[in-house]
N, C-alpha and C positions, 0 to 999 in steps of 0.2 A: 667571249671564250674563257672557259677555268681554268687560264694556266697553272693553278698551284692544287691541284685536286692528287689525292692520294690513290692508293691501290684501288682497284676495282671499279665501282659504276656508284653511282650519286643515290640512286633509287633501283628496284628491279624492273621496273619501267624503263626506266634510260637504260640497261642492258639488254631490256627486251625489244625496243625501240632501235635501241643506236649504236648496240653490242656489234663487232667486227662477226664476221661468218669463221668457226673455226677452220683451221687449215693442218694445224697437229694435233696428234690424240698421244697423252701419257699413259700408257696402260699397265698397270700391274701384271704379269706373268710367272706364276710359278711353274715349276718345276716336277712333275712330279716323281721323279726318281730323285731321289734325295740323296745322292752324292752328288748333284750337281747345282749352281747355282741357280738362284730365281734374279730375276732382270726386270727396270723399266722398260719397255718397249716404246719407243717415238714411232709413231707413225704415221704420213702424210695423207691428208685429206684435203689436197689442195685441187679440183678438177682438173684445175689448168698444167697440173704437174706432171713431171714424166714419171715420178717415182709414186702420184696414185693409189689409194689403199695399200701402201707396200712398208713392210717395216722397214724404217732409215737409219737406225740405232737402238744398239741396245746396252744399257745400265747396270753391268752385273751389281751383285752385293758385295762379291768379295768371301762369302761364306755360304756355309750350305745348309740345308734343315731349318733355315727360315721359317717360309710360307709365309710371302707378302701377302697382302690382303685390301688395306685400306688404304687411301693416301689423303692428303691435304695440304693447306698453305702455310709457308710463315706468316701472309698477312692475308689479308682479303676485305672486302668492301666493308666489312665493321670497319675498320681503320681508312677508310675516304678521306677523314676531316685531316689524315697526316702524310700531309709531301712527302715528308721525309723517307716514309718509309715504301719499300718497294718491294714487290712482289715477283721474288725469284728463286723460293728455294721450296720442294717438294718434298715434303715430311710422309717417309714412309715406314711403319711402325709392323714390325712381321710379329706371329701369334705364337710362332713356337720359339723361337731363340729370345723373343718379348728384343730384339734389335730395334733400333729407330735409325733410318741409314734418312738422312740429309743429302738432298740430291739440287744438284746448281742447273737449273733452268735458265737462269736467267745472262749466262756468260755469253751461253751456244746454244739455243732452243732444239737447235735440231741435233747437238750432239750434247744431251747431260750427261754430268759427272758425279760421282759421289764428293759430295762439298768435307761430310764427316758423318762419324758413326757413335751413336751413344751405343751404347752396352746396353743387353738384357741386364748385366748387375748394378747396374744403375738404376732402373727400374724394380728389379728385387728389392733392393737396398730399401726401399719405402712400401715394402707390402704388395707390390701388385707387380700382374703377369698378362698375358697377352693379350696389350694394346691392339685395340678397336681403332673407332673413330676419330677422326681431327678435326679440330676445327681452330682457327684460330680467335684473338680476344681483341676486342678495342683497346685492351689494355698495351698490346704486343705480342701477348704472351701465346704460345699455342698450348691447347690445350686435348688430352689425348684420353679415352677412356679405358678401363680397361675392365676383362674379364674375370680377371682370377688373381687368388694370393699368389705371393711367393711358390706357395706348392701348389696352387695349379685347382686350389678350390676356390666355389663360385665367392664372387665378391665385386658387387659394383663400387665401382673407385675412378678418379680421372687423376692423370697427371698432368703437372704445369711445367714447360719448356720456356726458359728467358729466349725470347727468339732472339737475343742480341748476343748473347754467351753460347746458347749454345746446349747450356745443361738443365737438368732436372731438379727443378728445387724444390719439390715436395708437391702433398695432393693437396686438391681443393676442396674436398670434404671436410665442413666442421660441425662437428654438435657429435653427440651420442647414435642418435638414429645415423644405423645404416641402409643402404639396397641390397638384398641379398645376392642379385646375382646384375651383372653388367651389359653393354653392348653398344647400343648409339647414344647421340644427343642431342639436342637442337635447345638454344637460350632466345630470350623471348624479351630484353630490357625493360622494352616498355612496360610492361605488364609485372617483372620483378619472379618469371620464373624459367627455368631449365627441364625439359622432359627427357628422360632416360629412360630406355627401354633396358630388356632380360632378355639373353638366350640358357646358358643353364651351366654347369659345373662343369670347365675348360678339360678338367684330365677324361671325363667320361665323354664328353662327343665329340674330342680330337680321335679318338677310336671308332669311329660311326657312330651312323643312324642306328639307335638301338629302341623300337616301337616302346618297350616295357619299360624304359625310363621318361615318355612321355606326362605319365601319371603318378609320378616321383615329385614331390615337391623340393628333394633335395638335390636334385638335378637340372628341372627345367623347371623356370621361371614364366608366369603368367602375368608379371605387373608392370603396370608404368609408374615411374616414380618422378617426382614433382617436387623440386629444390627451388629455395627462395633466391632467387640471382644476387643479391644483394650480402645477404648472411650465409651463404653456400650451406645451410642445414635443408634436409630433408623435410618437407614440410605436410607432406600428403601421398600415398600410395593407395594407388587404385587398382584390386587384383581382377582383371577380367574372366577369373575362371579357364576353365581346358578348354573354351572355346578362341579364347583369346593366347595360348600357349607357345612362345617364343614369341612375344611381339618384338621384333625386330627393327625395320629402318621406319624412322620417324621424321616426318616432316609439318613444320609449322607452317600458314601458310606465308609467304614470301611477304604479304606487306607486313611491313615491320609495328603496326598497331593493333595485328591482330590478335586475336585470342582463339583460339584454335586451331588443330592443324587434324594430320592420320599419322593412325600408324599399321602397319602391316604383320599381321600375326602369325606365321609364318605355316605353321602346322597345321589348324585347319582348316586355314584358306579364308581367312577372313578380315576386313579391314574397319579398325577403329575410326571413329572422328571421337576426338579431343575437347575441350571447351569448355570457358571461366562459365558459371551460371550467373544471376545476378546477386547469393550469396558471397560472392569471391571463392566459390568455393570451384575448385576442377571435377567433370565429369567426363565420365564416355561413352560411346553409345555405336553400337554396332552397325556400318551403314553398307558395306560389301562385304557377301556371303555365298564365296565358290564354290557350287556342292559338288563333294566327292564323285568321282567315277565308280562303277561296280566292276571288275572285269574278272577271267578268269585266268591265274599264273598257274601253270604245270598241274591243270587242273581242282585249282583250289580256289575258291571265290574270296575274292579279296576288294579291298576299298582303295584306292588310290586318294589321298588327299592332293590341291593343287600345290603344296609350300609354295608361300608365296616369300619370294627372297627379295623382290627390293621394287620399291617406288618412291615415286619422285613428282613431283607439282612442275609442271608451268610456270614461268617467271610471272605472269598473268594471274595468276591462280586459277585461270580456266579450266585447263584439263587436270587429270589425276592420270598415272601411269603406272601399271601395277607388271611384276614375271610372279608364271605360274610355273616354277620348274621344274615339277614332277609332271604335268598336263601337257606342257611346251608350248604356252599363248603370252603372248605380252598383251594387254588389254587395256585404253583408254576411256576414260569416263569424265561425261562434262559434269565439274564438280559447282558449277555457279550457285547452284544452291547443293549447299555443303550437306544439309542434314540427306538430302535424296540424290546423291553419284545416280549418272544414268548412262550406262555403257553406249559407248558410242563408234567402239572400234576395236577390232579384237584379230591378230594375225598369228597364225600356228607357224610354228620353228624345232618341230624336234619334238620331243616329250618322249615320256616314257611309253606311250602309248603306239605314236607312231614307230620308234626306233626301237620296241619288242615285238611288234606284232602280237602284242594279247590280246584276248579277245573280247570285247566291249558286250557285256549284260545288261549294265544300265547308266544312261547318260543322261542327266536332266536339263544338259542346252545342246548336244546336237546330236544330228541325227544319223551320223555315221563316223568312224573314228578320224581323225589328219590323218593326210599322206606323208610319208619322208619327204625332206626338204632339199634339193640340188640345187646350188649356185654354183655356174660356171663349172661344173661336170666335176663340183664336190657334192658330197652328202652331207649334211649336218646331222654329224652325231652328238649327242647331249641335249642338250634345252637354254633359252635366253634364263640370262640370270640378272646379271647387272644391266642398268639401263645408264643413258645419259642423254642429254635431250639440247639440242642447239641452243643459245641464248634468245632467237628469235621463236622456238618452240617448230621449226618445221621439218627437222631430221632429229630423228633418234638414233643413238647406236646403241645396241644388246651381245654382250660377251655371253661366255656360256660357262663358265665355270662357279660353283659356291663354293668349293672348300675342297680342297684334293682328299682326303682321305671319305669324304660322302662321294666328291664326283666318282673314286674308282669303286664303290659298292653301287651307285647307282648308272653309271654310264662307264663302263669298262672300256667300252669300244671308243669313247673320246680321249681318253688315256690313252691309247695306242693311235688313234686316227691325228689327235692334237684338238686343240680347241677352234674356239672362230668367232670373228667380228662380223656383224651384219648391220646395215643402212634400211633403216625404214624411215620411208615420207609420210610426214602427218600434214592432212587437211585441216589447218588451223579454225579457219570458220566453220565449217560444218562437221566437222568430227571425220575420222576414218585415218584406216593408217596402209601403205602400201609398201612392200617390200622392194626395195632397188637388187633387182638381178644382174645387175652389173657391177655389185660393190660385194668384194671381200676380202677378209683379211682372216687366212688361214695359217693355223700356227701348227702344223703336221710336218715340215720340214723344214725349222729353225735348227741353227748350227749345230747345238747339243740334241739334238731329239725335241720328241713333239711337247710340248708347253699348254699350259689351261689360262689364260685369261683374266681377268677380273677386273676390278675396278677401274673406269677411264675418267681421265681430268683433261683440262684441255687448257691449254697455257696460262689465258689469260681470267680464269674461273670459270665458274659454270652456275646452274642450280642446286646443285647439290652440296657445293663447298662454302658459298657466299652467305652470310648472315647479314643484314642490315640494321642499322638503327634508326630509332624514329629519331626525326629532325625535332622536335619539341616533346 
């Protein structure tokens, strides 16, 4: 037995294998009336429990006009080889206030507290604005990306947090070359590189969706950009063109010697694979390709793209899980051979399609539009957005919110109705994924008013948080 073993899991194996079943989900909730706060949400997912898909606590910020978003650890499985440290505090970085509120998991699981709060001018202080992704460093250190300067123009940048202090000691960028524009990240040691993806100019799409600055280069961003882990300079940038535009959440794959991963392009519905050639050099190459729907809105013929907002890998690297949130599918693909994803399981939730009723002209995968979605004598209004996927890979849960100021142009009626958690079973051997109608978790009448959802972490890590490194 390893008694002296550090935060998280040895391998992603040993947590796909021997990882605990989760029992609480941390979920990000905003707000969307902005005089009111945004909150962690704790919520139990213990079967055996009385309180049951039910929220058990909730985490204000303490401030308002946040707009939490993303979360992560102080420490996480990079950090294994250190006892010492312990994994108990929920770094959550909001986009508009550029806030980082420090949240204590680890006192009272099921009742977190704000531990402490950096300041957005802490963050200003050093050039950058609303903080993205987390991840934490072998180093200690957690590290945060972000999207925008000081004023709110695009700018990839990441900042570093002493996880032992507490504060902000400067970015991790060095050299000359910058990224134009920011978003996720995923680090790769072995190999000596960092992948960064682009969403586009933080002060023009905290205002919406606006179609005519798709094709803006000075707004929205089509590249991945490719930093030497070692010397943090920018070392290669790959622009995937307007087909590849907002590539968004990126994932390498989970064993820690590989070389490749995806990434999901948010816009028009298409998903990257990633990969060292035998030059050392990085390429990409288009391997999921959602085509558009035709439909007609207030009698005008239009194209719906799928945005796909977020996927996430299998601790395995088996499957690939993609959200279509304009469509309203979450859709699994056995990814075993990386270069040919082969859908293998695909379950509707909502979309724009089902919860408008427009009228479908042309569809080139099915044959008649989804129905609305009712769990437990609710309707799901809005679409799956964020996923998150059990450590053993055989429950997913999908929130439904992307970003409050898209969700009230594109899902009004979730704005007023509240957001919502749903439970889908994945057939781990054979592919397929089934909805649990007896699991939900509806955020239409929480204390303040109805709430939107987002991002969920689950105590003890997940897939999405954990980075590992190679043992040699």
């Amino acid at each position: 037995m390893d008694c002296c073993k550090g935060p998280g899991y040895a391998t992603p194996l040993d947590a796909f294998y021997n990882g605990p079943r989760e029992t609480l989900l941390y979920v990000i909730c905003v707000q969307p009336d902005k005089t009111k706060q945004d909150y962690v949400a704790t919520i139990d997912v213990d079967p055996l429990s009385s309180t049951y898909s039910q929220v058990i606590h909730r985490t204000f910020t303490g401030s308002v006009e946040d707009e939490l978003h993303h979360s992560g650890w102080n420490v996480c499985s990079s950090c294994y080889d250190k006892p010492e440290l312990k994994r108990d505090l929920l770094v959550c970085p909001s986009l508009h206030t550029s806030n980082i509120y420090i949240v204590d998991v680890g006192t009272n699981p099921r009742k977190p507290k704000i531990h402490k709060v950096i300041e957005g001018s802490e963050m200003r202080s050093f050039n950058c604005s609303f903080p993205h992704s987390v991840h934490c460093l072998a180093s200690g250190e957690v590290m945060i990306s972000s999207m925008g300067d000081k004023d709110e123009n695009g700018k990839g940048d990441f900042v570093l947090i002493d996880s032992k202090t507490l504060k902000v000691t400067g970015t991790w960028v060095k050299g000359e070359k910058k990224a134009k524009f920011g978003y996720d990240f995923w680090y790769q040691p072995y190999h000596d590189v960092m992948v960064a993806t682009e969403w586009g100019t933080p002060k023009d799409f905290k205002t919406g969706f606006h179609p005519a600055d798709i094709t803006n280069p000075e707004k929205y961003g089509t590249s991945l950009n490719f930093y030497s882990w070692s010397t943090h300079e920018l070392i290669q940038v790959i622009d995937l063109g307007l087909e590849g535009c907002a590539p968004l959440e990126t994932r390498f794959l989970h064993n820690p010697k590989a070389a490749e991963g995806f990434v999901g392009c948010a816009v028009q519905g298409n998903v990257y694979r990633f990969y060292k050639n035998n030059d050392n050099v990085w390429k990409a190459d288009k391997v999921i390709d959602v085509p558009a729907k035709t439909v007609l809105r207030d009698g005008v013929e239009t194209k719906i793209n799928a945005l796909i907002g977020d996927i996430l890998l299998s601790l395995d690297d088996k499957y690939l899980y993609l959200s279509c949130w304009l469509h309203g599918d979450v859709r699994q693909y056995d990814v075993s051979d990386t270069k040919n994803p082969k859908l293998t399981g695909q379950i509707f939730l909502g979309g724009q399609i089902a919860n408008n009723n427009l009228e479908v002209i042309d569809d080139k995968e099915l044959k008649e539009a989804p129905k609305p979605v009712i769990i437990k004598g609710k309707r799901l209004y809005g679409s799956p957005q964020m996923l998150q996927l059990s450590l053993d890979g055989k429950r997913m849960y999908a929130s439904s919110s992307l970003y409050s100021p898209w969700d009230k142009q594109f899902y009004p009626q979730m704005i007023k109705e509240g957001g919502w958690i749903v439970k889908i079973d994945i057939d781990t051997e054979n592919g397929g994924m089934k909805l649990d109608e007896d699991f939900l978790v509806h955020f239409g009448n929480e204390p303040n008013g109805p709430v939107l959802p987002h991002e969920i972490r689950y105590p003890g890590g997940d897939c999405t948080s954990d980075i590992w490194l190679a043992k040699d």
